[in-house]
C-alpha positions in Angstrom: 0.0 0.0 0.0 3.1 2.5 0.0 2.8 3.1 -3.8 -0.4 5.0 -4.2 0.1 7.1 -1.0 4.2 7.7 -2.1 2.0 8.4 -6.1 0.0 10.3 -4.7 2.5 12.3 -3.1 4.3 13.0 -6.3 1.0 14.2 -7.8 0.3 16.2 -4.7 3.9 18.0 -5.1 3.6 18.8 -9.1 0.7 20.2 -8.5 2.2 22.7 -6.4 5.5 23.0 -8.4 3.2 23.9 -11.3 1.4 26.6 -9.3 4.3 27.9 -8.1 5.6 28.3 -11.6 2.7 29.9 -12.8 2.8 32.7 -10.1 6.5 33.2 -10.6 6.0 33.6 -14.3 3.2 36.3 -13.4 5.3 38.2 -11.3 8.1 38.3 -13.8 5.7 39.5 -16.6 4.5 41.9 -14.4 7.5 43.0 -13.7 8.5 43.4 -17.4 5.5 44.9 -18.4 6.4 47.9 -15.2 10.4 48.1 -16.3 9.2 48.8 -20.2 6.4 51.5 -19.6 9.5 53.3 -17.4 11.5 52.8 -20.0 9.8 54.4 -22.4 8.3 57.2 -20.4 12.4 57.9 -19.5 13.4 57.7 -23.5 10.5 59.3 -25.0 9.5 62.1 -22.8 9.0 64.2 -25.6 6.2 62.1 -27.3 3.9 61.8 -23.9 4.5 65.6 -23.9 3.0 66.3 -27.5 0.3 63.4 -26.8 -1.0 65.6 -24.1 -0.7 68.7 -25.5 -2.4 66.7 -28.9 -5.5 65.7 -26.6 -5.6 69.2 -25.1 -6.3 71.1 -28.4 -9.0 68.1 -29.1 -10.8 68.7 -25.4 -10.1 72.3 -26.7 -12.2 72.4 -29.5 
């Protein structure tokens, strides 16, 4: 009777290492996702600039 408990087990444990994995893998995206939209507010400060200023003169109208 060791097998299915010690199978079980093993099941038990993936399913965990899988859910682990799959938050880990969230995080990191998230994390990406946060890292590029500072990157490209640092390297293109100009363009969020004329964007406002574009939506301004629509508001404007």
């Amino acid at each position: 009777m060791e097998k299915p408990d010690r199978q079980g087990k093993l099941v038990f444990d993936y399913a965990n290492n899988v859910k682990g994995v799959n938050d880990r893998k969230q995080i990191a995206s998230s994390k990406l996702i946060n890292a590029a939209k500072i990157k490209i507010k640092k390297l293109f400060p100009l363009i969020g600039q004329q964007l406002e200023r574009f939506f301004y003169k629509i508001n404007g109208w």
